[in-house]
C-alpha positions as CSV (number, residue, x, y, z in Angstrom):
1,X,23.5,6.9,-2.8
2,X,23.9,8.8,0.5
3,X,24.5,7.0,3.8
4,X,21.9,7.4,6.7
5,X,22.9,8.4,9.5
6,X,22.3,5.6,12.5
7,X,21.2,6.1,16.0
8,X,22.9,3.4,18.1
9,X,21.9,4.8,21.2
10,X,19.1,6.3,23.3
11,X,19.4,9.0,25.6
12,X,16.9,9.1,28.3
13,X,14.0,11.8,29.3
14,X,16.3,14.9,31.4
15,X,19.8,13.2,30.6
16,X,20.0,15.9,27.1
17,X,19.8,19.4,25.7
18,X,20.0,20.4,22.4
19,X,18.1,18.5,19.6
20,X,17.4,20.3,16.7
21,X,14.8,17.9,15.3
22,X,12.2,15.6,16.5
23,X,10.7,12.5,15.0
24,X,6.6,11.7,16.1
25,X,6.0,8.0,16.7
26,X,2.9,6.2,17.9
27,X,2.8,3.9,21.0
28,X,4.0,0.3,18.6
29,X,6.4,2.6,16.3
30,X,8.0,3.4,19.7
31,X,9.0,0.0,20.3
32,X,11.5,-1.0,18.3
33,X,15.3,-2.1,17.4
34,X,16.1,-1.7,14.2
35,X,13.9,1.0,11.8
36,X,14.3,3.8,9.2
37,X,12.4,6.9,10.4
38,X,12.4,10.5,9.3
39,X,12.3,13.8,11.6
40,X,9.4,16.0,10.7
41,X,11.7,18.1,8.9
42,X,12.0,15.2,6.3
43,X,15.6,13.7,7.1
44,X,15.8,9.9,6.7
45,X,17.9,7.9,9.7
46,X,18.7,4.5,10.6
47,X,17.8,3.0,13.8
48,X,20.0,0.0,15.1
49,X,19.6,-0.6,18.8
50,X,21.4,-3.4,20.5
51,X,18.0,-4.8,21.8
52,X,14.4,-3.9,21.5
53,X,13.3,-0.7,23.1
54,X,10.9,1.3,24.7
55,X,11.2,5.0,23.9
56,X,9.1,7.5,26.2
57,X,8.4,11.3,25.2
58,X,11.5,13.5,25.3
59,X,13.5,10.9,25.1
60,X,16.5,11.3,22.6
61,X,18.0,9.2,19.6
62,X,21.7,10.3,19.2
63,X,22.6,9.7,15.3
64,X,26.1,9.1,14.2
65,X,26.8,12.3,13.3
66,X,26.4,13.5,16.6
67,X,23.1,15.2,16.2
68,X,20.1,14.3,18.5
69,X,16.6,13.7,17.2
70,X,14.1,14.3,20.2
71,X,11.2,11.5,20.8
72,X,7.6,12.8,20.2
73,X,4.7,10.4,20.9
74,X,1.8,11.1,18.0
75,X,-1.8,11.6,18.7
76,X,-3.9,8.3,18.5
77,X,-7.5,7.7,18.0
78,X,-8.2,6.4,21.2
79,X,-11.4,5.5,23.4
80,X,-11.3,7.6,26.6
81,X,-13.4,5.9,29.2
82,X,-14.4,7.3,32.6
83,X,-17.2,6.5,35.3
84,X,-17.7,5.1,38.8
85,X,-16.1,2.1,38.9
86,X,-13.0,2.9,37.0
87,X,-10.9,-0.3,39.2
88,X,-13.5,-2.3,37.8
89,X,-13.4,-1.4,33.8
90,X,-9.2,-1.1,33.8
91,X,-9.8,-4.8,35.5
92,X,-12.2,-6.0,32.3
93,X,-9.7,-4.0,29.7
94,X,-7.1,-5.7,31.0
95,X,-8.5,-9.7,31.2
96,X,-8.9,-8.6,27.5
97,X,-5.1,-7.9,27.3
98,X,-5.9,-4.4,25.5
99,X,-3.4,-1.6,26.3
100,X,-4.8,0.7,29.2
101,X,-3.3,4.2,30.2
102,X,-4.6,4.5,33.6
103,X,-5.5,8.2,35.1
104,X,-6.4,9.6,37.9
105,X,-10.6,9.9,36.2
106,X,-10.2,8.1,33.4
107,X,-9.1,5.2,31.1
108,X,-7.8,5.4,27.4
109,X,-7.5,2.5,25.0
110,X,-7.4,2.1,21.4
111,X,-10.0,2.4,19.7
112,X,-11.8,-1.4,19.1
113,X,-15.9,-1.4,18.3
114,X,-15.8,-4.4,20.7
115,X,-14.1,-3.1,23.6
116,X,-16.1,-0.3,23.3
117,X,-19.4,-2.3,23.5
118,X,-18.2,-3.9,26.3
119,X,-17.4,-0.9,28.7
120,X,-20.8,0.6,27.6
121,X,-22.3,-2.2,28.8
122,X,-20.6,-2.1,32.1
123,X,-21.6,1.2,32.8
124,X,-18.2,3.0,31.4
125,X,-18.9,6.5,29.6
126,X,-16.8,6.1,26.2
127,X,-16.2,8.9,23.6
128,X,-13.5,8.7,21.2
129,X,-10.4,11.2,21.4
130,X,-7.3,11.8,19.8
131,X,-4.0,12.2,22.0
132,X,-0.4,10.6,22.7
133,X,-0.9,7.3,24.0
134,X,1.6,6.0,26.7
135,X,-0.3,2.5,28.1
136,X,1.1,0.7,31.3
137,X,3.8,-1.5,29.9
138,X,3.3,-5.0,32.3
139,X,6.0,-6.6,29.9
140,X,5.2,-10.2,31.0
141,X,7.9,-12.9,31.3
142,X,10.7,-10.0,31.5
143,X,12.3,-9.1,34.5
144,X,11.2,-5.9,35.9
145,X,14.9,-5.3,36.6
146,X,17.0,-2.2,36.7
147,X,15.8,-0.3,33.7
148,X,15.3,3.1,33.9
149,X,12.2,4.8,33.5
150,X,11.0,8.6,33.3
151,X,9.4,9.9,36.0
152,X,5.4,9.8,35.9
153,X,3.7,12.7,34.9
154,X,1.3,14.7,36.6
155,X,-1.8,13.1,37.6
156,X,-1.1,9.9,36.5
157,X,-1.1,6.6,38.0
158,X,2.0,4.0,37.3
159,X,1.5,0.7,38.6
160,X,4.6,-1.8,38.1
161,X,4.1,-5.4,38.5
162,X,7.2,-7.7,39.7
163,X,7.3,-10.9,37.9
164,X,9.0,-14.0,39.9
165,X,10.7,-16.3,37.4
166,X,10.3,-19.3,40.2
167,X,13.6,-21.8,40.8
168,X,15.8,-18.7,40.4
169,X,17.4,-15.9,43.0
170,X,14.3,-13.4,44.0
171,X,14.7,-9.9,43.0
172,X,15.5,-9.3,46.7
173,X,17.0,-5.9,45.1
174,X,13.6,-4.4,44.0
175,X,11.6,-5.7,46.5
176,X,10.7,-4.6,50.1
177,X,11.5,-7.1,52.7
178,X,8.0,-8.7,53.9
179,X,7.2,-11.2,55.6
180,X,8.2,-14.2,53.6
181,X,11.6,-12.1,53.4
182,X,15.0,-13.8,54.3
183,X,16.0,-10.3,55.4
């Protein structure tokens, strides 16, 4: 039997040139530590990250052999949501805890007959679509700390959220002196 070739290592969105093949995951498949995937040409790797993950598109797996396989998020059926009161819906989708992508004009989330009923009702215009789905990521109970992250893309909103883990040091690093500030 034929040994896989592992990726141990991601490189980030901009940091590499050069990859000859590309592997298409969905939002959950592009969380992960330790998985076999295959490129879309067919060839089988090994996955074995030191910690969970999230990739983003055109991010990079570098495989033992020294190739790189590039990241490709896959088209999901989604529910694409838009209207007046766009603060208002993103504010029901997410008391539900369902992943949101937030837009400049519009909402997507997975498709879910509930949700759906529910954003009708509130006056949200939903039609389904199929298209990569990159939701915020609020990561709760995880420190918001120094990880990097690709830039946003065009006409797209990112909103990060700092979590304070109380009884600790404050992230005085990440965050703006205010009022409350020692600085």
């Amino acid at each position: 039997m034929r040994k896989l070739p592992i990726a141990a290592e991601v490189l980030r969105a901009g940091t590499w040139t050069g990859a000859a093949e590309k592997v298409e995951l969905t939002h959950a498949e592009r969380h992960l530590r330790r998985k076999r995937l295959v490129t879309d040409s067919g060839r089988a790797f090994r996955v074995d990250l030191p910690e969970k993950t999230r990739l983003f598109e055109k991010d990079a797996f570098r495989l033992s052999d020294g190739s790189l396989v590039e990241v490709v998020p896959a088209r999901e059926d989604l529910l694409e949501v838009t209207g007046r009161d766009l603060l208002r819906l993103a504010w029901h989708v997410g008391h539900r805890r369902a992943p949101c992508q937030i837009e400049s004009g519009r909402l997507l989330v997975p498709q879910d007959s509930v949700l759906e009923a529910l954003l009708k009702g509130l006056g949200g215009k939903v039609k389904s679509v199929s298209e990569p789905f990159e939701p915020e990521d609020g990561m709760p109970g995880r420190a918001p700390a120094k990880v990097a992250h690709p830039e946003p893309k065009h006409g797209k909103l990112h909103v990060e959220s700092h979590v304070s883990h109380g009884g600790g040091e404050a992230d005085e690093d990440i965050l703006p002196p205010g009022p409350s500030s020692n600085a």
